[in-house]
Each structure stands twice: as structure tokens, then as C-alpha cells.
N, C-alpha and C positions, 0 to 999 in steps of 0.2 A: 452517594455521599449522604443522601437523608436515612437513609436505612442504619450506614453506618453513625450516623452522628444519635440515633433511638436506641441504636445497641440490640438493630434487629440482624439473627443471621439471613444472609445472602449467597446463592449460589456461583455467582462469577468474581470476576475480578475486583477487587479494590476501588474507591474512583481514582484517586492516582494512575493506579496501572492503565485504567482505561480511558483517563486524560491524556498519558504518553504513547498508548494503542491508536489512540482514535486520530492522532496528529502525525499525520505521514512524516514530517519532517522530525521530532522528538523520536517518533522511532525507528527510524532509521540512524537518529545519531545513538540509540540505547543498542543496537545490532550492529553496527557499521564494521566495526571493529570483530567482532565474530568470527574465526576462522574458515567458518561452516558457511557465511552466507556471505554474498557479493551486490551490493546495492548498486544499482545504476549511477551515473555521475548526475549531480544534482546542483542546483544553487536557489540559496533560500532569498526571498525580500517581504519587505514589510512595507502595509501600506505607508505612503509617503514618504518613501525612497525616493531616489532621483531615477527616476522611471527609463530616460536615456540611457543615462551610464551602466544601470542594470541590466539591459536590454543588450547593449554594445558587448558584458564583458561575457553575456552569457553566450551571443555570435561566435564570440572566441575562443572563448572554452568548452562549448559542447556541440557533438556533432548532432545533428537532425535528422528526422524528424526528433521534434521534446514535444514532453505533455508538459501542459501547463495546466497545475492545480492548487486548489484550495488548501491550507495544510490540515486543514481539520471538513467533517463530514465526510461526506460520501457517497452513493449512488451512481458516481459521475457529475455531481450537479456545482456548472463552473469549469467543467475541464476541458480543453480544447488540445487538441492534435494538431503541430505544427510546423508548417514543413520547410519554412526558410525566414530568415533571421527581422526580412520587413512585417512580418504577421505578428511579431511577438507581444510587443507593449497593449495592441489590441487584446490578444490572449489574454497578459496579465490583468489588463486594466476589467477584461470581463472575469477574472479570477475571483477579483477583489469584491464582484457584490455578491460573494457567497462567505467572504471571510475576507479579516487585514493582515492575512500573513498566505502567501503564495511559495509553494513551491515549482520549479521546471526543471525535469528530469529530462535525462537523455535517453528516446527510446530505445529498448532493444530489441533485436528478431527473437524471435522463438515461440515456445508454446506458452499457453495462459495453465497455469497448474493450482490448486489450491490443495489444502491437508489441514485436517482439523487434529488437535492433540487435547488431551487430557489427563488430568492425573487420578489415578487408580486408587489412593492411598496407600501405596507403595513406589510407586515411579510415574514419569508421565509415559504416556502410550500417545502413539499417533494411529489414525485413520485412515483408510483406504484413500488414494490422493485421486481428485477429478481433476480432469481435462475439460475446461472449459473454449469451447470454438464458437467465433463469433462469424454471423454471419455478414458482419460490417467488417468497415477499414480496422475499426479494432474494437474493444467490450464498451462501448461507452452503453449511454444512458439507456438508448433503444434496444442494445441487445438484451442488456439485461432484465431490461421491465415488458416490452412486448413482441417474445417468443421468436426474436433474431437470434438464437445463440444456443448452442447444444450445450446439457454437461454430463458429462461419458465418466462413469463410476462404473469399475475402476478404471483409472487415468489405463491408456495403451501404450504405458510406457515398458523399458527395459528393467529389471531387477536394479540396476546399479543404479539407475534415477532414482528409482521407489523409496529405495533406499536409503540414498543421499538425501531426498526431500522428506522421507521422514525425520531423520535423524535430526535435520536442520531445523523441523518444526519443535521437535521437544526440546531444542537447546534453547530456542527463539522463546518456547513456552517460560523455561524456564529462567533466561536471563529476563525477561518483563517481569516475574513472580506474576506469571499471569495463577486465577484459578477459574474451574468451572469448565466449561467446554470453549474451547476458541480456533478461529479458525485463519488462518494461515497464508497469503496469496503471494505468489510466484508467477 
């Protein structure tokens, strides 16, 4: 935003784009809608909600394990894994001293995939897709930062994955107006 407000150029994105990048809940409602991509079931609150009622309606509409996170940052820092509905308000409430707005998504199985896209100045291009494997319950903080976690480039997936998950990322690129190199998580 300071760069842009000097009228200096910059190689990434906008702060805009990376005000709606950077906030899991903003961009999943800028993607949601997508053809191409399928967002986990999710439910947003803000701090000083009514923390019960929150708690109670998310019991009911999503099945468990949910992550409970930050809607903004990143690293893992705030997030907890959660595996039945008495645990959650503790989640939230440890949510909230990383940020005042929480997201709790509904886990899914599968693999952790990431893809990075960029634009050529002709079209966007996507990137060879990594497989990231976690040597924990799931990617949290530890994996990522000390040396719990493999990431396998190229992903050992099938062409129709590769594929799909490219494809996905330069829509994804494109509908944020992201610019510059960005990367992409599945």
C-alpha cells in the first residue's frame, strides 16, 4: 500500500488483492462460487459474538474434525484441530488472540497439495504442483517450521489432478487479479 500510495512499481499483487488473499475467509467468499474449486464447509464469527450460540450452530452444521482459525495471518499461528464439539469455544476463544475475526472450517481427507501461477505477459502459467506430507496429525506449525514435513516437487500425482489443480490455480490467479508470483494451497 506504501509503494502504491509513492507511485513506486511493485512486483506482486495490489494491497487490496493481498488484503483479500491474506484473509481465509474474504477469499474463499472471492472463490467460492468458482466452478473449478470446492471450499470446505466453513462458518465465520467475530470477536464478541455470542460464543455459545456460535459454538452450538457450528456442532450442527459441520462435521469433525474442524480447524479453527485466524481469518487473517498465517503460519498456523492460532489454529487448532478439533475433534468434537465440547473443545470448540476453547479453539475459538484461543483463535481470537491472533486476530477478532475466526474462521472454523470442516476438515477434509486427502492430500495437502500446493501450485504456484504466474502471469507471462501473455496468460497465466501454473507451476509444477508439491505434495506437501506432514509428519504430524496435520501441517500445523511444527511441520512447517521444524523439519516435520516433506514437500515432494513434482506432486506424485495423476495427469488429471495435475491438471485440474493447475487449471484451478490460474482461474484462482485470475479471479483475485492477483499479480507477480503466488502461490496457491489445496
Amino acid at each position: 500500500g506504501y509503494l502504491e500510495m509513492l507511485g513506486i512499481p511493485f512486483s506482486s499483487c495490489s494491497s487490496f488483492v493481498s488484503a483479500v488473499a491474506f484473509d481465509k475467509y474474504a477469499c474463499k467468499c472471492y472463490v467460492r462460487e468458482m466452478e473449478t474449486v470446492r471450499c470446505a464447509p466453513d462458518l465465520f464469527v467475530r470477536e464478541g459474538a455470542d460464543l455459545e450460540a456460535f459454538t452450538k450452530k457450528a456442532a450442527e452444521r459441520l462435521k469433525f474434525p474442524v480447524f479453527v482459525k485466524p481469518t487473517n495471518g498465517g503460519s498456523s499461528f492460532g489454529i487448532t484441530r478439533v475433534t468434537e464439539p465440547s473443545s470448540l469455544a476453547e479453539a475459538v476463544r484461543y483463535a481470537f488472540t491472533e486476530g477478532k475475526t475466526v474462521l472454523v472450517e470442516q476438515g477434509i481427507r486427502g492430500r495437502e497439495l500446493t501450485c504456484a501461477a504466474y502471469f507471462d505477459g501473455t496468460s497465466v502459467k501454473a507451476l509444477p504442483l508439491i505434495e506437501i506430507v506432514s509428519d504430524n496429525e496435520w501441517f500445523d506449525y511444527d511441520a512447517k517450521y521444524n523439519g516435520h514435513s516433506r514437500e515432494i516437487c513434482p506432486a506424485p500425482v495423476e495427469d488429471s489432478v495435475r491438471e485440474m489443480v493447475q487449471q484451478a490455480s490460474c482461474k484462482v490467479y485470475s479471479q483475485l487479479g492477483c499479480k507477480g508470483v503466488v502461490r496457491i494451497d489445496y
